[in-house]
ZALOVO-864209 format. One record per residue (C-alpha): x, y, z; residue in three letters. Coordinates in steps of 0.001 Angstrom, whole numbers, padded with zeros to 6 digits, always signed. Example, Ala and Ser with C-alpha at 12.3 -4.5 7.8 and 13.67 -1.06 7.14 Angstrom:
! ZALOVO-864209
+012300-004500+007800ALA;+013670-001060+007140SER;
END
This chain:
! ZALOVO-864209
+165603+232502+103512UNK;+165024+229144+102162UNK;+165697+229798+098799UNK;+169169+231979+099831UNK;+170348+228942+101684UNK;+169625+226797+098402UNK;+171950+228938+096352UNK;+174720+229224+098584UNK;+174543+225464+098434UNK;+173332+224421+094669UNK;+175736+227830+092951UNK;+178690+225782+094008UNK;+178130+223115+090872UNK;+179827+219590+091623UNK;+182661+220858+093923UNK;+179849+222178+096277UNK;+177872+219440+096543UNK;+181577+217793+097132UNK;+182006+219898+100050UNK;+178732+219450+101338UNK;+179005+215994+101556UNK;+182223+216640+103598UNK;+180687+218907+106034UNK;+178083+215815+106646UNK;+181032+213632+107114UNK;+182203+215697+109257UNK;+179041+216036+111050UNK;+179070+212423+111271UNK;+182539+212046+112709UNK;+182230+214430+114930UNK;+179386+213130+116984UNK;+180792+209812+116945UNK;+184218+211341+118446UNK;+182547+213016+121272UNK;+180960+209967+122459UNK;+184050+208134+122410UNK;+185945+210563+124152UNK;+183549+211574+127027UNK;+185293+211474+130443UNK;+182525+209250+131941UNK;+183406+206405+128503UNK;+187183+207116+129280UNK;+187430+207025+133193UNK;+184816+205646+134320UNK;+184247+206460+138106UNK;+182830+203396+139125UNK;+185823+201750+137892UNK;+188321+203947+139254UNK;+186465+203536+142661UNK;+186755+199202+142037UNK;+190851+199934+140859UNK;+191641+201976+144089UNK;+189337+199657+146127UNK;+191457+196323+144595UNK;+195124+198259+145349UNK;+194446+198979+148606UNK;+193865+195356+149412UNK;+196526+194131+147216UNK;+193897+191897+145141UNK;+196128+192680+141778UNK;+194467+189447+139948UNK;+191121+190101+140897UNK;+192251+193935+139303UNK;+193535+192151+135809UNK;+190741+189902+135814UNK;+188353+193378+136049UNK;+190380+195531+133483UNK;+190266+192521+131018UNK;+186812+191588+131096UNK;+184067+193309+128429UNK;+182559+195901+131056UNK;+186135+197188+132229UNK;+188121+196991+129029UNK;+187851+200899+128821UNK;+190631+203761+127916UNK;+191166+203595+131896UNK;+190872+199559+132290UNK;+193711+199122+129344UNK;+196342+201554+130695UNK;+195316+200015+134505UNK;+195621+196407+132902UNK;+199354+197145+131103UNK;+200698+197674+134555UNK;+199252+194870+136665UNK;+199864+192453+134115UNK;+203921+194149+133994UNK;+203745+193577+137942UNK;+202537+189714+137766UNK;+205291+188539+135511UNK;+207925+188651+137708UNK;+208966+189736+141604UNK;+210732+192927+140555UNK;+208103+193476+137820UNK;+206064+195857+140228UNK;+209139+197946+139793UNK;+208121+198169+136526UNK;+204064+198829+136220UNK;+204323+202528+136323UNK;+206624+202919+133384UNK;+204170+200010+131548UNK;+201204+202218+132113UNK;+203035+205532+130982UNK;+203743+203412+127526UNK;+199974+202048+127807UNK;+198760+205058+128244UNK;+200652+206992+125166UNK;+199645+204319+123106UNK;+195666+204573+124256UNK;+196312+208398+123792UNK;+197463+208648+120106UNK;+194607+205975+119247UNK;+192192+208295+120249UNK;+193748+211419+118602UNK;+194070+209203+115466UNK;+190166+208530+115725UNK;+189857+212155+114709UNK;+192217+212421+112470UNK;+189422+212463+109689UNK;+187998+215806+110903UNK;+191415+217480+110546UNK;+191598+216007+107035UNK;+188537+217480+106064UNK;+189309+220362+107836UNK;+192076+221165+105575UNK;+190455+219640+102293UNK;+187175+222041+102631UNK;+188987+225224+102016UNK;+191365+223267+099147UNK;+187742+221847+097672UNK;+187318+226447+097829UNK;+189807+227274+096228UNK;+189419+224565+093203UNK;+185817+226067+092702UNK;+187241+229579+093186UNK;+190213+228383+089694UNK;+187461+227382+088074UNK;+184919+229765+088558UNK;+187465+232138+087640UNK;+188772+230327+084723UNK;+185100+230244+083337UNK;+184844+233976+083952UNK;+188050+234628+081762UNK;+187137+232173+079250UNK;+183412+234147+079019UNK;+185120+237534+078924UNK;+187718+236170+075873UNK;+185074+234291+073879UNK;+182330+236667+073962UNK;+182054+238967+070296UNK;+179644+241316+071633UNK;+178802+241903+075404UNK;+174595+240780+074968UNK;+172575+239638+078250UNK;+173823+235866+078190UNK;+177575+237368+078105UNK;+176709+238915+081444UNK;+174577+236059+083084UNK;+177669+233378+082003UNK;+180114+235727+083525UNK;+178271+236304+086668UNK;+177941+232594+087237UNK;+181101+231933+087034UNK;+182027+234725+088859UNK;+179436+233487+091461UNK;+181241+230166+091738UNK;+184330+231405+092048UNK;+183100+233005+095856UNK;+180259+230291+096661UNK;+183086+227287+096995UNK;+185219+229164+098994UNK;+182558+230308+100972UNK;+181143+226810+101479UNK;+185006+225923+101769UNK;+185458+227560+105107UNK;+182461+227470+106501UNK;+182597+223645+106821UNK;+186590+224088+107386UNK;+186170+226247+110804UNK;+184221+225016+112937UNK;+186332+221746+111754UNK;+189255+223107+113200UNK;+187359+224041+116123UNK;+186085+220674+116926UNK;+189143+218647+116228UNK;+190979+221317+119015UNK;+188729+221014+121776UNK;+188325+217310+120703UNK;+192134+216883+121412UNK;+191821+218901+124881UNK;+189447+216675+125641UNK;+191573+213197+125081UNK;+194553+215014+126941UNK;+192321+215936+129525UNK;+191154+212326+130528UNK;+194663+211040+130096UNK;+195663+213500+132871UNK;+192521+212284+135070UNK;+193616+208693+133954UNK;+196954+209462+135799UNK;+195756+211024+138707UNK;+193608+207687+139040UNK;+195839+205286+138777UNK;+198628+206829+140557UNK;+197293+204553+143823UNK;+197252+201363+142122UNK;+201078+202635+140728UNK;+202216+203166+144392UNK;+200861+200121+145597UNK;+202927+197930+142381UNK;+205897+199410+142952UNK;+205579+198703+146966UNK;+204909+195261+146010UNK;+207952+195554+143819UNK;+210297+196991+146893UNK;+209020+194501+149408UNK;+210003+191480+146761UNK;+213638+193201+147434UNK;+213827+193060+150954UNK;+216185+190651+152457UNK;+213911+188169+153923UNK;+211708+187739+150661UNK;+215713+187111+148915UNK;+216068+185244+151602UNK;+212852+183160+151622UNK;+213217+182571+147608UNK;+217277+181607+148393UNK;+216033+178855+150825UNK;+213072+177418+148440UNK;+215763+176528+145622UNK;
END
């Protein structure tokens, strides 16, 4: 078993060993990614809990002051940060927050899906790393066939080597290339599903902004801002 596993890996020449370093890579990125995009590291409950807790009593600064710090600057804390911040700037900026954390929150989004970017590239370099090996595997086989006088023992080793090449890379090609695909799928469900529980926890603190934002409308706050000019 041990010594089948070594030639699938060692009879692609250089452009396996190329591939096998991508499929380590890839390794590599992956388990990074899924850290980085567990639910718990993206929406943290705790701080959803402290966001809803903060809206309900209207304590927006204390809120921006959370988000902003090290423990709450999360995928969550960012998008929840964009809006207060929109709401503070102004009286009619609570009007405002939700669209500011709809842009936050695209923005946080495509970060994340550009974090993984690197295991759809090697997803579709592993089978074009294949199909090099298989060209020259096959070239070499051609080349054997054409330059060999009389058909001895080494005419038939150097052909089969070549030969072997040819369906080792793209072998090793796709085997590192589907389960790349694979990951960087379910890795992108993943993001899009914690920016749909990021909405769902947020939509609170979004109601309460753009109350604050009506009530800053009202006639007697116009009226009370009228008088202190």
């Amino acid at each position: 078993m041990t010594e089948t596993l070594f030639k699938y890996i060692d009879g692609g020449g250089v452009i396996g060993y190329v591939i096998l370093l991508l499929s380590v890579l890839a390794l590599a990125y992956g388990i990074a990614a899924m850290l980085r995009t567990r639910t718990s590291q993206l929406v943290p409950p705790e701080q959803v809990s402290a966001i809803r807790t903060r809206a309900q009593s209207k304590e927006f600064e204390v809120a921006l002051t959370e988000c902003r710090s090290a423990e709450g600057d999360t995928f969550l804390g960012r998008i929840a940060a964009a809006g207060i911040d929109r709401s503070l700037r102004g009286p009619l900026g609570g009007l405002e927050a939700r669209s500011a954390m709809e842009d936050a929150g695209e923005d946080e989004t495509a970060r994340l899906f550009r974090a993984i970017d690197s295991i759809a590239v090697i997803a579709s370099v592993a089978p074009l790393l294949g199909l090099l090996g298989t060209v020259q595997g096959m070239i070499g086989a051609f080349e054997t066939v054409a330059g060999a006088a009389t058909k001895s023992s080494s005419y038939y080793e150097t052909l089969a080597y070549n030969i072997s090449i040819a369906l080792i890379t793209t072998f090793q090609g796709l085997v590192v290339a589907i389960p790349c695909v694979m990951l960087h799928s379910w890795l992108r469900s993943r993001i899009d599903r914690a920016a749909s529980d990021a909405g769902r926890a947020l939509e609170p603190l979004a109601m309460a902004l753009e109350g604050e934002g009506a009530a800053s409308m009202q006639p007697s706050h116009l009226d009370e801002r009228a008088s202190a000019r």
